[in-house]
C-alpha positions in Angstrom: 48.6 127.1 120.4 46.1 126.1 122.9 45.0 122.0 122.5 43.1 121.1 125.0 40.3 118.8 123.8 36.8 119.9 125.0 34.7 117.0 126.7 32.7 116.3 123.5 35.9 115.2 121.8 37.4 113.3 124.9 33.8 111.4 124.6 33.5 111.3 121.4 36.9 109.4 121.0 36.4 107.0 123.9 32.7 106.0 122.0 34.6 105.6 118.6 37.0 103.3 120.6 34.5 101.1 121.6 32.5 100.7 118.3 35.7 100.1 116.4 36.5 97.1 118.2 32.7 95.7 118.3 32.2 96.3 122.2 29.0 97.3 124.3 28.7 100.6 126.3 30.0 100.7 129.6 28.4 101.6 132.9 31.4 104.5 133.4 30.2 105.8 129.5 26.9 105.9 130.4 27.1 107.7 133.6 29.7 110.4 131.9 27.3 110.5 128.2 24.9 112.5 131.1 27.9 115.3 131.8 28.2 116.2 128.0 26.3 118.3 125.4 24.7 115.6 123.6 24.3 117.7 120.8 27.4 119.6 120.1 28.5 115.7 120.0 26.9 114.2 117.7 27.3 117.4 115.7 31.1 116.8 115.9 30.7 113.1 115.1 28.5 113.7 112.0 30.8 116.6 110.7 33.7 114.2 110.8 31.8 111.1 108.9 31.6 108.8 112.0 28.4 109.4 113.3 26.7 105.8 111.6 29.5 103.8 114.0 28.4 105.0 116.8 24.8 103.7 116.3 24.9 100.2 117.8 26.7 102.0 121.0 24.1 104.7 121.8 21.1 103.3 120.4 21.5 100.6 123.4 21.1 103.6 125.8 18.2 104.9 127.1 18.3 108.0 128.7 15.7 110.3 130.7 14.5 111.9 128.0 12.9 108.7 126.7 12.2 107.3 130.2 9.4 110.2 129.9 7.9 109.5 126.8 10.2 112.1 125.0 12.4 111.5 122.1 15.8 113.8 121.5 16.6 115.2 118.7 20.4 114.0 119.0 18.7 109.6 118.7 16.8 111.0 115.2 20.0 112.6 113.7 21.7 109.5 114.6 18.9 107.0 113.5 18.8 108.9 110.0 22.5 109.0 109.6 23.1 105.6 110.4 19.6 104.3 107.5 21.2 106.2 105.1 24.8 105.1 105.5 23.8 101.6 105.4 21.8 102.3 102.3 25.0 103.6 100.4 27.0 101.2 101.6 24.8 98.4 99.8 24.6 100.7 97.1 28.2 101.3 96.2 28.9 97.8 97.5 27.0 96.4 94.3 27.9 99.0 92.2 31.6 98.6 92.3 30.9 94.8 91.9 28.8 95.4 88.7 31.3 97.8 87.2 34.0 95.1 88.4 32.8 92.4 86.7 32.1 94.1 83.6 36.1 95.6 83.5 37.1 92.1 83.9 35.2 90.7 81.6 36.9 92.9 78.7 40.0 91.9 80.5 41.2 95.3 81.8 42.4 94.5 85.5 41.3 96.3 88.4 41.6 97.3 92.1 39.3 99.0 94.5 40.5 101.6 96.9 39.2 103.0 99.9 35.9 102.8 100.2 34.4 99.5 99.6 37.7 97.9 100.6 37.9 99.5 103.6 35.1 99.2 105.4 35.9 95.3 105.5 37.7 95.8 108.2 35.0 97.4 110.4 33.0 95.2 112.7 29.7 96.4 111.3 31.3 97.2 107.5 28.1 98.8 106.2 28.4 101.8 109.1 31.6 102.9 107.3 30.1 106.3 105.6 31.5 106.4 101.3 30.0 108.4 98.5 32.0 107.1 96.0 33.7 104.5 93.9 37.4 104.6 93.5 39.1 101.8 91.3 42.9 101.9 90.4 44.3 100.3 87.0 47.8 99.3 86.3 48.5 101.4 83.4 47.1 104.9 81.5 45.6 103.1 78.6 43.7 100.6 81.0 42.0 103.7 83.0 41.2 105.1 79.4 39.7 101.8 78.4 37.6 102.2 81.4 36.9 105.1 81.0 34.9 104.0 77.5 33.1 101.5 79.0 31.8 103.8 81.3 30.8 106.5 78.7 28.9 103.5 77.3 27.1 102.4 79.9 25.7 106.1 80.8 28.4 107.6 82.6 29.9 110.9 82.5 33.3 112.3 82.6 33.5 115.6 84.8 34.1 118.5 83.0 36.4 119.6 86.5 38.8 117.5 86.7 40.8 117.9 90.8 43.9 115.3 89.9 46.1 114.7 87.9 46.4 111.4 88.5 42.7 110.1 88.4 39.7 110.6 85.6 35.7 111.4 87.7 33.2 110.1 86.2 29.4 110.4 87.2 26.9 107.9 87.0 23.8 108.0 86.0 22.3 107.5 89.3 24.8 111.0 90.8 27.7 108.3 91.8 31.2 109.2 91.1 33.6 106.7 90.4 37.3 107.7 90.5 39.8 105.8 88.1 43.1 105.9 89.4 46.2 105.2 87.8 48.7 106.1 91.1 47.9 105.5 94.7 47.6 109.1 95.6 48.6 112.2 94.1 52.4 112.9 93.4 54.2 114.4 96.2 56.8 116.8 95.9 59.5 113.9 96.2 61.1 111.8 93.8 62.2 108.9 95.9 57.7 108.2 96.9 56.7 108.9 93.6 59.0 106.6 92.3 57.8 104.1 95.3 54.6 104.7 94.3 54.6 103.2 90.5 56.5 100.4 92.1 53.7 99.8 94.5 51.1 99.7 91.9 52.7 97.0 90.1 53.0 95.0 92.9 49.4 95.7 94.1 48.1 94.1 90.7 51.2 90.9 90.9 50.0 90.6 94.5 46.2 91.4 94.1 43.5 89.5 96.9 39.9 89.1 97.0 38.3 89.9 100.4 34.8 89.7 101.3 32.8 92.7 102.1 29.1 92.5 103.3 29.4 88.6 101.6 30.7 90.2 98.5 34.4 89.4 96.9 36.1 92.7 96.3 39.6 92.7 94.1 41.9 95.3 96.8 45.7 95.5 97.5 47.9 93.3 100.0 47.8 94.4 103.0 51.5 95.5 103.4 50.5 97.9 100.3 46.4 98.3 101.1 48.2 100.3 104.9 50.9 102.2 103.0 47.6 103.4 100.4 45.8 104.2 103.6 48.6 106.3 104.7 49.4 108.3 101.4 45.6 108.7 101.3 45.6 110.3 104.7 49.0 112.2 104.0 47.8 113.8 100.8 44.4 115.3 102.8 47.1 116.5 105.2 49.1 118.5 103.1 46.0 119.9 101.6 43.1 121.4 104.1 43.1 118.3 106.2 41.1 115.3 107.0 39.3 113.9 110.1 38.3 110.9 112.3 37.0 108.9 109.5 40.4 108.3 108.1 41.7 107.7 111.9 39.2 105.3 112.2 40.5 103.3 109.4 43.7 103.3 110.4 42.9 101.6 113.6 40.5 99.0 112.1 43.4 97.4 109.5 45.6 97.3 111.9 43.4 95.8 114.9 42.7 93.1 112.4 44.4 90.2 111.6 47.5 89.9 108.9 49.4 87.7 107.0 53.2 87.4 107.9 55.4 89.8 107.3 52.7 92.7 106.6 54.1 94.5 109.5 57.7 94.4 108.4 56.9 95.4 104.5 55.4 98.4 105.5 58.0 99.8 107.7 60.6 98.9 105.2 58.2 101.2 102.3 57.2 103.7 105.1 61.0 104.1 105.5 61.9 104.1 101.7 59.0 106.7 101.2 60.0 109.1 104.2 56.9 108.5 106.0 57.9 106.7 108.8 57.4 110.1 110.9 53.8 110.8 109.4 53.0 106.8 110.4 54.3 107.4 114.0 52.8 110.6 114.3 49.6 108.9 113.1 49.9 106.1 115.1 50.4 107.6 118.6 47.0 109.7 118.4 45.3 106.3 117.3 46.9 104.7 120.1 46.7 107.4 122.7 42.9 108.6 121.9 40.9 105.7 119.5 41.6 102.3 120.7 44.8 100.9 118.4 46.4 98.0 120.3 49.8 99.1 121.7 52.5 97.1 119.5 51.1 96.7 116.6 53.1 99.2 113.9 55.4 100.3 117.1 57.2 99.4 119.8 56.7 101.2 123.2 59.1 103.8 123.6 58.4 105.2 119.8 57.0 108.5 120.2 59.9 109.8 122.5 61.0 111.7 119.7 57.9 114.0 119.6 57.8 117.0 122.0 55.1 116.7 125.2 51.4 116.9 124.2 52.4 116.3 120.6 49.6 113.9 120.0 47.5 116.1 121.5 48.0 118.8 119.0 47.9 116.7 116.0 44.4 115.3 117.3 43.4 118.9 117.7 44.4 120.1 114.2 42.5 117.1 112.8 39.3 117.9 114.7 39.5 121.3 113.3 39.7 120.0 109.9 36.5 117.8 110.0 36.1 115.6 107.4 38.4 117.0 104.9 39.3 120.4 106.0 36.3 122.4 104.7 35.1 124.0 108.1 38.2 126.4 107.7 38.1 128.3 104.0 41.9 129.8 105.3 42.9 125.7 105.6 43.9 125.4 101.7 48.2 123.6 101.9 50.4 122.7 105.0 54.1 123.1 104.5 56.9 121.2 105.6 58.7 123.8 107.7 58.2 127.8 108.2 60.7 129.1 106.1 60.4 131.5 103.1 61.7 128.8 100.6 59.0 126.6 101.7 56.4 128.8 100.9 58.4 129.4 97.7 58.4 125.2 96.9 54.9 125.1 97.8 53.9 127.7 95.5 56.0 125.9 92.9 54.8 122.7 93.1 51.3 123.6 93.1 52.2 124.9 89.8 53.7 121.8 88.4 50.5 120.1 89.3 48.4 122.7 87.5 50.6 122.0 84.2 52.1 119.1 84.9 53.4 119.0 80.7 54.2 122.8 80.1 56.3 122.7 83.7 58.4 120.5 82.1 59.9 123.4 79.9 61.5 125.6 82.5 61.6 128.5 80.3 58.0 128.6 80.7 58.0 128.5 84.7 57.6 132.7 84.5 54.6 132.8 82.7 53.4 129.3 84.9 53.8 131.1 88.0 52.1 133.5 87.3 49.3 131.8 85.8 48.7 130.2 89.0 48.5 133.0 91.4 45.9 134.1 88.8 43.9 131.0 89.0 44.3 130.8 92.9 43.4 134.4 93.4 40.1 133.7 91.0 39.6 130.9 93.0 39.6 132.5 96.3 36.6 134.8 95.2 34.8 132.5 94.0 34.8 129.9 96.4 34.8 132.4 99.2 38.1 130.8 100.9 40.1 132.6 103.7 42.2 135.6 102.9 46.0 135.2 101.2 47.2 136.6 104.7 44.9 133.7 106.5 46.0 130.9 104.2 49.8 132.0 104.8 49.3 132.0 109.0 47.0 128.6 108.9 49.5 127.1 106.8 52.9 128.0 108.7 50.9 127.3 112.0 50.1 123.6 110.8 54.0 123.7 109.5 54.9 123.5 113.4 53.2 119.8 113.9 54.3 119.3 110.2 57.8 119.7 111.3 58.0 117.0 113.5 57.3 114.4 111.4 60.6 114.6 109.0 58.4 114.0 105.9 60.4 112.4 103.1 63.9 112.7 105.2 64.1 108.7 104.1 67.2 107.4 106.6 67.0 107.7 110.1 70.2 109.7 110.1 68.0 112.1 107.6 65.5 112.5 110.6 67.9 112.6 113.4 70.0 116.1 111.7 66.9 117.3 110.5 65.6 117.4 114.2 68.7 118.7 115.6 68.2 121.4 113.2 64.8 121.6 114.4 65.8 122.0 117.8 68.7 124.7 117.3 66.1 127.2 115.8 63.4 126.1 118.1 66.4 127.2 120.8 67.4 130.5 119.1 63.5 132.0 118.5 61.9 130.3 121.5 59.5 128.4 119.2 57.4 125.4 121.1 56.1 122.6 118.6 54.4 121.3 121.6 52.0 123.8 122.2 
């Protein structure tokens, strides 16, 4: 598979750098900003959801259009991108504190994700581009309580529901708000979904207030707030995909400052979760490409145990996805490995997600499976997605970057036989993860 980043991404990634950690444009960016497409750029940037943090950066620049009284169109698609981010931001910034005060007023405790809580991090938080409100509550009946003080104050519950483990609702003014009762959407691994309800008890023993934009916002610890932000961006990757905006995040909570002992509860959960490959996989392209300090999550030496160029092809998979993998309609799942029984659990599991009750009655799995190659074969048409034969290559393509990262192999033993194995087939059908 051929990675090689074009020069708009190479830029695009040193710019993002430098507005994640608050800094000015430099004399050597300005001078190379001249030798790109300006365009295709900023097209890139605003297809991934990052376009409002580069603002500050580029807006400092003046280039030769404007030296001659002209005016790109490249400085009004970023002007309007980065007005109407801000302008959501406040927006869902005093939303979610109005819907916040009024859940803990009737007592039913709450927790914001993403979003909102998020965007603290950022040096300018209100550039961080949301179009939504996602709470999580500490039980099923809580989210259904909330779920009636919504109705009652104008909202709407979805009539399409995408998870099973959250309830949409849209507000009057076209806002969704999310209400979560897990951290992300089951996996297909006991030991992290068992993690998971453990981790949403603790978020709610454990739950902070941090500022955003001057406002107090209930969120997670930050041991558990960077495990959500990894689950988040694992569960987009096993799906179509997700993009820089996600990266972006990553490298912002942990550039910032921590309590104690954040560092070493997360390893111990990304470990017990069988995540600890996804995290350094992650990680090294953050390091590598976007501007995360060296040493933070890792020591140096870490990523000896992915092939050569193997950030470099997870970078380029991610800037294929854009922001969540729509730019491909054949991007739909991403397996673990390439093997027929993959494909097989895949196919299963999406099935126990479609019924997650009736799946519990394996007598019924016949008719369930065939159920949902009906629905995913209706589906196809009418969302005009790739072909089966498309979705089947993308996915066992993307299984060869998958591979690497031992996902849910929970020991380091686990990982080390699983990537021997790895290596013995790669040896006997001349297979390069590397690319």
């Amino acid at each position: 598979m051929k990675t090689t980043l074009n020069q708009e991404v190479e830029e695009l990634c040193r710019l993002l750098c430098l507005a994640l950690k608050g800094e000015t444009l430099r004399e050597e960016e300005k001078n190379r900003l001249g030798q790109i497409h300006m365009d295709r750029m900023i097209e890139l940037a605003d297809s991934h959801k990052v376009l409002p943090l580069l603002y500050d950066l580029l807006q400092q620049e003046e280039c030769e259009e404007q030296k001659e009284g002209a005016f790109p169109d490249w400085r009004k698609r970023l002007g309007d991108s980065a007005l109407k981010t801000v302008q959501q931001s406040y927006r869902l910034l005093f939303l979610t504190k109005e819907i916040v005060e009024k859940l803990e007023e009737r007592g039913i405790p709450v927790i914001v994700l993403k979003g909102v809580g998020t965007a603290s991090w950022y040096p300018s938080p209100e550039y961080r581009k949301s179009g939504d409100v996602d709470l999580l509550f500490e039980s099923e009946k809580a989210a259904a309580d909330a779920t009636r003080m919504l109705v009652e104050q104008g909202y709407g519950v979805k009539e399409e529901q995408h998870a099973n483990h959250h309830v949409a609702c849209s507000g009057p003014e076209g806002i969704d708000v999310e209400l979560h009762t897990m951290l992300a959407e089951p996996f297909d691994d006991k030991t992290i979904n068992e993690t998971m309800e453990e981790m949403r008890e603790e978020c709610f023993r454990r739950v902070i207030r941090r500022e955003t934009m001057g406002v107090p916002i209930p969120v997670a610890p930050d041991d558990l707030q960077a495990v959500e932000l990894l689950l988040h961006m694992l569960q987009h990757y096993l799906r179509a995909g997700f993009g820089l905006k996600l990266l972006a995040d990553w490298v912002v909570f942990w550039n910032g400052e921590h309590p104690e002992g954040t560092r070493e509860s997360f390893l111990e959960l990304t470990e017990k979760c069988g995540l600890t490959g996804f995290s350094k996989a992650v990680t090294l392209v953050c390091e590598t490409y976007l501007g995360l300090e060296p040493g933070k999550i890792y020591p140096a030496g870490s990523w000896e145990e992915f092939p050569e160029r193997y950030g470099e092809e997870f970078l380029a998979d991610i800037i294929r996805a854009e922001e969540f993998g729509k730019a491909d309609p054949a991007r739909m799942v991403a397996l673990r490995h390439r093997s027929l029984v993959d494909y097989l659990r895949e196919f299963h599991y999406q099935m126990r997600m479609n019924y997650p009750e009736q799946s519990k009655k394996k007598w019924l799995w016949p008719v369930l499976w065939i159920r949902t190659l009906r629905v995913f074969l209706q589906n196809n048409r009418r969302l005009k997605r790739g072909s089966l034969r498309g979705i089947i290559k993308s996915a066992g393509d993307r299984a060869r970057i998958v591979e690497q990262m031992k996902l849910f192999e929970h020991t380091p033993e686990e990982r080390m036989q699983s990537r021997k194995k790895g290596e013995d087939q790669g040896d006997q059908d001349g297979s390069c993860a590397a690319g």
